[in-house]
N, C-alpha and C positions, 0 to 999 in steps of 0.2 A: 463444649462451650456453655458455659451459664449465660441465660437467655435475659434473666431479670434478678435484683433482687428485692424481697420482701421485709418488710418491716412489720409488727404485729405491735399494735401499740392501745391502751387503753388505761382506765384505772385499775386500782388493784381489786382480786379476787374478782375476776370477772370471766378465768376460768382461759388467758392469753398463753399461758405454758403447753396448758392440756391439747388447745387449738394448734401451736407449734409442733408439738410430739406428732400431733396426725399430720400434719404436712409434711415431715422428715420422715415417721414412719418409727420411730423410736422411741424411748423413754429417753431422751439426753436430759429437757430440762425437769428441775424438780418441780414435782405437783403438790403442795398442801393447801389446806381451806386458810392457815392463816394467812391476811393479807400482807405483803410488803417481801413478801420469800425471795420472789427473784430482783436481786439488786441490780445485778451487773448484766449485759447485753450479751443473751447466748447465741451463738451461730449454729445454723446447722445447713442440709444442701438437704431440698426435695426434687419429686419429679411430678411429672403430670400432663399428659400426654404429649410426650415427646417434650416435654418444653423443661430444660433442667433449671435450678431456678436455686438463690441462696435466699435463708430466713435468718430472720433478727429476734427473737425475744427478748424483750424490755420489762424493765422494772414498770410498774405502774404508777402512773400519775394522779395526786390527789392534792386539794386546795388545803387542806388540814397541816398544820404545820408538827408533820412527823419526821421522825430521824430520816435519814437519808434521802426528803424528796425534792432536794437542792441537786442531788447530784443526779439522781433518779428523773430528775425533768430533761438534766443535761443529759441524758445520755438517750433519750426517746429524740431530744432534738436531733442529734447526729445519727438517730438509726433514719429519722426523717431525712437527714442531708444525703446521707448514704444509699437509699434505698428507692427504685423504680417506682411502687405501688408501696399506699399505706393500705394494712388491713387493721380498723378499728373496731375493737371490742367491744360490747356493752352487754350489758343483764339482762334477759328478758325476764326475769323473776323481780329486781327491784323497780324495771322503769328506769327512766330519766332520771340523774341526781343531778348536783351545780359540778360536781366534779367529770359527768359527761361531757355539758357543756362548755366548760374550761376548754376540756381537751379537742370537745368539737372545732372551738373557735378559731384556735391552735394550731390545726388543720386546716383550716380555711384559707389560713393565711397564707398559707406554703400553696404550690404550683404541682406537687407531686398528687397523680391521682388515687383517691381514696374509696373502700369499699368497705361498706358497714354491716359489721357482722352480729345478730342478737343472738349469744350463747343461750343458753339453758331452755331451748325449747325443747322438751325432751318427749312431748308426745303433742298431735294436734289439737288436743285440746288448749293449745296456749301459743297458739299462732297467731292469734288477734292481739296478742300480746307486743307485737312488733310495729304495729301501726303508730303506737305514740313518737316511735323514732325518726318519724318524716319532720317532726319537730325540728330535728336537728340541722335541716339543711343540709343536709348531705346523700341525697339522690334516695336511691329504693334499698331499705335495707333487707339482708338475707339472714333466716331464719333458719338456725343452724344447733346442735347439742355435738361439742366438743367429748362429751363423754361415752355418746352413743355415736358417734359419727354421722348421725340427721345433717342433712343437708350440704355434705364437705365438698362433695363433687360440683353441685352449683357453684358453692364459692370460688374454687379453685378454677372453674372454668373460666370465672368472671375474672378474678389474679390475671391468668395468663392473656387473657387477650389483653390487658391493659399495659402488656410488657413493649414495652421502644423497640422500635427495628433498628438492632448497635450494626453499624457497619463501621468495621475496624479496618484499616491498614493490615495486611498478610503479611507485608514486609516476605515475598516470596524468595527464596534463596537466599535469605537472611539467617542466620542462627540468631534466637530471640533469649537474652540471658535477664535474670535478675536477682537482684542483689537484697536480701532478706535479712529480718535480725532484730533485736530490738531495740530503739529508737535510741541513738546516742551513742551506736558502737562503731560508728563511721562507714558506713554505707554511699552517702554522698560523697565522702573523700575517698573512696576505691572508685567510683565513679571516676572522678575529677582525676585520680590518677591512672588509671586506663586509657581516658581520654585523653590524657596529657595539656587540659586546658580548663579553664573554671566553668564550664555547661552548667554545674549546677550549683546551685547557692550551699555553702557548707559555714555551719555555725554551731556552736557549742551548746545554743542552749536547744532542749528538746521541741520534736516535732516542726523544724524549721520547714521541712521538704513537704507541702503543702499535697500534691498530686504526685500522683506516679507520671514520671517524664518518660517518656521515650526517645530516645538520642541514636540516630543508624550513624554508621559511621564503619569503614573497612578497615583494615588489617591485612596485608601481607596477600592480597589479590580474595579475603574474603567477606563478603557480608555482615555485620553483627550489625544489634539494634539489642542497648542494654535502656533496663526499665528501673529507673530506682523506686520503690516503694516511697510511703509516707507513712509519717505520722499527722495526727490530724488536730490541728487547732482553730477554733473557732471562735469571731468576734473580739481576737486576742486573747483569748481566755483559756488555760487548758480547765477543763471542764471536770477529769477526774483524773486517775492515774494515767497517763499518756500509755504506755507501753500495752492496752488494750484496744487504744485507739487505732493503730494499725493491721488489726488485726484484718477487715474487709478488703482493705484494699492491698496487703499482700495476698489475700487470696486471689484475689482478681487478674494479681501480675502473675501469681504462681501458675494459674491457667493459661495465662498468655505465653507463657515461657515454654524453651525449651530444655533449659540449662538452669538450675538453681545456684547461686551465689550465698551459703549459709554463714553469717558474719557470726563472729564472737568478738568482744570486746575483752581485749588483753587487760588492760588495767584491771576491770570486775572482777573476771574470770566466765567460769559458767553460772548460770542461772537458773532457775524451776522453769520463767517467761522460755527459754532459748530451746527447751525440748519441746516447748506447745509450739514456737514457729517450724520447729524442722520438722517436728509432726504432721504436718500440713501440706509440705513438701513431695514429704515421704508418701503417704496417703495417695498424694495427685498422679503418685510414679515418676515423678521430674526425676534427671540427674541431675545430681548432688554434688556440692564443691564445698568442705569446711571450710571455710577462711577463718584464721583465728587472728585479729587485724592487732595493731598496736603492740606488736611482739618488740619495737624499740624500748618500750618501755616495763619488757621484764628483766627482772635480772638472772644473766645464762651461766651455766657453765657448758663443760662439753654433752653431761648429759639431761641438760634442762630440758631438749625437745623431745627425747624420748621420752622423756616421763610426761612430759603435755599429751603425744600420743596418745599412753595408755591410761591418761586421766579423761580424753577424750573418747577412748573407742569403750571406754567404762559407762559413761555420761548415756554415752549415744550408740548403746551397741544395736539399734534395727538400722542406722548407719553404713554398715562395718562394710559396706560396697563403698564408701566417700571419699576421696581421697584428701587427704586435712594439707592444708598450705599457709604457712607462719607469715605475715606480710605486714608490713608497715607503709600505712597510706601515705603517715607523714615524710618519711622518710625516703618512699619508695621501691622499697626493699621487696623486692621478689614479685613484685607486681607484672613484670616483664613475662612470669610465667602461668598469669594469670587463662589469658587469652588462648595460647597452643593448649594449656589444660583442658578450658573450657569446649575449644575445636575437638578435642578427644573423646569426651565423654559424651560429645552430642553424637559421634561419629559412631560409638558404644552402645546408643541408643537407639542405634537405624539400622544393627546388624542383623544380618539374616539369615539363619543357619541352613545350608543342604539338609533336608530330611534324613537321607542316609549319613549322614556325618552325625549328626544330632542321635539318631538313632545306634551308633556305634558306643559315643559317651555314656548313653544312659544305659545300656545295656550290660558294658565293660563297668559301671555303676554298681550293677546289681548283683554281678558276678563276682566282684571285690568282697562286698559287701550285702548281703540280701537282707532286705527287710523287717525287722524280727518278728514274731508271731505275737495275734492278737485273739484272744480269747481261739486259740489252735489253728488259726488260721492268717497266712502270709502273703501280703499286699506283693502282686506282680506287674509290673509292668508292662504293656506287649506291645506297645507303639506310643510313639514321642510325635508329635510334628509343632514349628513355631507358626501362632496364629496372627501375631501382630507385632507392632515395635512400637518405642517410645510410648510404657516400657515394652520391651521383649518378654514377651508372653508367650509361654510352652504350655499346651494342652497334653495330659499323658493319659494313656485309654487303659485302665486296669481292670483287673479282674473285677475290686469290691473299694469305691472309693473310701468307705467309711475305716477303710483298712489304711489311706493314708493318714500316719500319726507325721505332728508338724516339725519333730525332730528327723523323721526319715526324709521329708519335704526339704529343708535344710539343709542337710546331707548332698542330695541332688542337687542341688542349687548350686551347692560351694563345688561338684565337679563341672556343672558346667562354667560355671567362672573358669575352671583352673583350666579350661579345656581354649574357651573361647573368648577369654577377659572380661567385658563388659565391664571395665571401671568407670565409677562411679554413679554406673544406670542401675536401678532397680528392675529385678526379674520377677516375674509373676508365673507360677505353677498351678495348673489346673488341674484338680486327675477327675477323668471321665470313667465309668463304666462302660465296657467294651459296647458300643452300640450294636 
């Protein structure tokens, strides 16, 4: 469960990428000295002590009238709308400028709590370098070198305690489904046709669907409580390209979830946008459901869906556990077999294999087929057992893990499907060294 999310926000070159990378632990966003690099709002997921937590990287804000800081303003304000805790940047090398203050003020005005970070103090001798920043009205700032990692731990200790105590609906015995995709491929109208009644506002133009709703509602003696994601507009105004905007807050429902609903829009087709959402999915270990929606509106013959198939399991082959269902919201077409789908693949996700069963497949695996050799030496097997579900995760104890190559992994994978289904849940392989 993500506990909070952060937002990293300041002018440019002030060193907000580098600070992101140490909170996720990675190089995702780009670092260079020229100002204005990061345009668009990068997401990433960190951790710290115990408290899992999503990050926003933002373009930087400056008073100067440069390319992009029309959109670049709008897009810090919605990491602000978005995000639990502001963490604001500033230079300990330049001092205060007008475009600090800008941004202080900016802050001030918003209700979200803020924690002010002086980059580039990179050795004690430029600790008193932090003092002018009480300037800013904005509490005790923490004196920090994103490049040496000085002072991350204070910071991050100070993040997580300022995170909200979420207490959410469990919605217990419920299966919790959501419908994903990119804004405008009718998500709200599979909604609305599930439910078989107007729950939720459906409109043609983009980002209409403001919040992720949650709607419980039974079926046939069972539970569900579906989530439609949003897109996000603000002030009436889409701010920049919409189909990024959604991005957080299908994260939010993808974690909620237990059951993925991956929308395509039929008219369009597929998209670059449609593999970064099922990405995300895929990533979390949800079960997976393609819906490829608006299928009224292609033109078929007998073998038009085969060929969408393998245009799809092409598209999306880390997929290729999903099972794809052609549907029209408008129309209603095949929607009816949305939900027993859905009860399937959750039921796929909660299986639990006998040890000795499980240990039969992998074995009868190896004996088929053994491992090939790796610099003379051949990855064995010698105990399987499943550690967890949702997804279904196999640990496998071998000789030499570095000997599993991810084509033999694969391999295993696709018998124990053939052995024990799991459609549409993702399986996870772990090989351990015989302890």
């Amino acid at each position: 469960m993500i506990n909070g999310i952060v937002a990293i926000v300041g002018r440019p070159n002030v060193g907000k990428s580098t600070i992101f990378n140490r909170f996720i632990g990675e190089r995702l966003s780009i670092v260079e000295d020229s100002p204005g690099v990061t345009r668009d709002r990068i997401y990433g997921k960190g951790e710290w002590l115990t408290k899992d937590f999503r990050v926003i990287d933002t373009g930087g804000i400056q008073l100067l009238d440069q390319p992009f800081q029309e959109e670049i303003k709008a897009q810090v304000e919605i990491a602000i709308e978005e995000s639990d805790v502001i963490v604001f940047v500033v230079s300990g090398k330049e001092g205060i400028t007008s475009d600090d203050e800008y941004i202080a003020n900016m802050l001030k005005r918003q209700s979200k709590p803020v924690v002010l970070a002086v980059n580039k103090i990179d050795d004690s001798s430029k600790i008193e370098n932090i003092y002018e920043f009480y300037n800013l009205g904005l509490g005790d700032p923490f004196a920090i070198s994103g490049v040496h990692g000085i002072g991350m731990g204070d910071l991050l200790d100070e993040v997580i305690s300022l995170f909200p105590d979420k207490k959410r609906e469990d919605y217990e015995g419920s299966i919790r489904f959501a419908c994903i995709g990119r804004p405008n491929v009718g998500k709200s109208s599979i909604v609305n046709a599930i439910l078989n009644e107007e729950r939720v506002i459906v409109s043609e133009i983009e980002g209409t669907t403001r919040d992720a709703i949650d709607t419980p509602f039974v079926k046939d003696g069972q539970d569900y409580v579906v989530i439609d994601t949003a897109g996000i507009r603000k002030k009436g105004k889409v701010y920049e390209n919409v189909e990024k905007y959604s991005v957080l807050r299908a994260l939010s429902a993808i974690e909620r979830s237990d059951v993925i609903l991956f929308v395509i829009d039929g008219e369009r087709g597929i998209l670059e946008q449609d593999k970064h959402v099922a990405g995300y999915a895929h990533e979390a270990g949800k079960p997976i459901i393609i819906v490829y929606n608006k299928w009224d509106t292609v033109e078929k013959d007998d073998k038009t869906m085969n060929a969408y198939i393998e245009k799809i399991r092409h598209e999306f082959i880390y997929l290729s556990y999903a099972p794809i269902l052609f549907v029209s919201a408008k129309t209603k077409q095949r929607i009816h077999d949305l939900l027993p789908m859905i009860y399937d693949v959750y039921q796929y996700s909660q299986l639990r294999i006998a040890t000795n069963v499980l240990n039969e497949v992998v074995m009868d695996a190896q004996l088929m087929t053994p491992a090939p050799a790796i610099n003379g030496k051949r990855l064995k097997v010698l105990y399987a057992t499943q550690v967890s579900v949702a997804p279904p995760t196999f640990v496998l104890s071998v000789n030499d893990p570095e000997l599993m190559h991810f084509s033999y992994k694969r391999y295993l994978e696709n018998r124990i499907r053939e052995s024990f289904g799991f459609d549409g849940s993702p399986i996870r392989i772990i090989a351990r060294a015989k302890g």
